[in-house]
N, C-alpha and C positions, 0 to 999 in steps of 0.2 A: 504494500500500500504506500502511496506518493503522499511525503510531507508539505503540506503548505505551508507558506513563511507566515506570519503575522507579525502585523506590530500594533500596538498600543497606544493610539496616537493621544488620545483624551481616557483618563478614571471617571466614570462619571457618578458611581455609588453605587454600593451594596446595599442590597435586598434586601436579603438574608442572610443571614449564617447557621451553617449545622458545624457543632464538632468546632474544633480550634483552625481547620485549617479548612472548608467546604464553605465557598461563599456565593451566591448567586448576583449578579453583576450585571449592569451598564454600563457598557464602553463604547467610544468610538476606534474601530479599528481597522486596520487593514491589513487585508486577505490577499497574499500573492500579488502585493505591489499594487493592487486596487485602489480605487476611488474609495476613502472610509467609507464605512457603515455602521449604523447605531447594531448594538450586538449585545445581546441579552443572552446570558449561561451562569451552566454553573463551573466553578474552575474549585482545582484540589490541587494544592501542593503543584502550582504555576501549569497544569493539567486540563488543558481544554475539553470541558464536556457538550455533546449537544445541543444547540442551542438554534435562537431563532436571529438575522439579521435585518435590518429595516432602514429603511432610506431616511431621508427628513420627514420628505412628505407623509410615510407611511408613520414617523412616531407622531407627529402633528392627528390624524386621523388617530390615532391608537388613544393619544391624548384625550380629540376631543369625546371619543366614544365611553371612555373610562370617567371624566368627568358627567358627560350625560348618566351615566349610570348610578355613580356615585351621588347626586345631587337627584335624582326623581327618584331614589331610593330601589334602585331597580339592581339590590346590592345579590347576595346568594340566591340563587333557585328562583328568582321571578321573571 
């Protein structure tokens, strides 16, 4: 399997944490020399795990959907 390079252009914050060293993350980063990308995972011990990446526009949209939800209370299971 073919390693791709990353870098870490922007930390943007932690989620969460499990454990001392298991943290789910916001960054901006960049994948094989790429144009960044917003890039939401979990990492372990500098361990890249599966994760989701997103353009501006697409955290903008994520953003406003998550606000919509949040505020018409439209929170767990509705």
């Amino acid at each position: 399997m073919a390693t791709v390079s990353m870098e870490i252009i922007k930390r943007i914050g932690v989620i969460s944490q499990s454990g001392e060293k298991t943290t789910k993350e916001l960054n901006l980063i960049s994948w094989g020399g790429k144009e960044p990308v917003y890039d939401l995972r979990k990492w372990s011990n500098g361990k890249a795990y599966r994760g989701i990446t997103l353009s501006l526009d697409e955290c903008a949209e994520l953003s406003r959907l998550l606000s919509e939800m949040l505020t018409d209370g439209k929170g767990r299971d509705s």
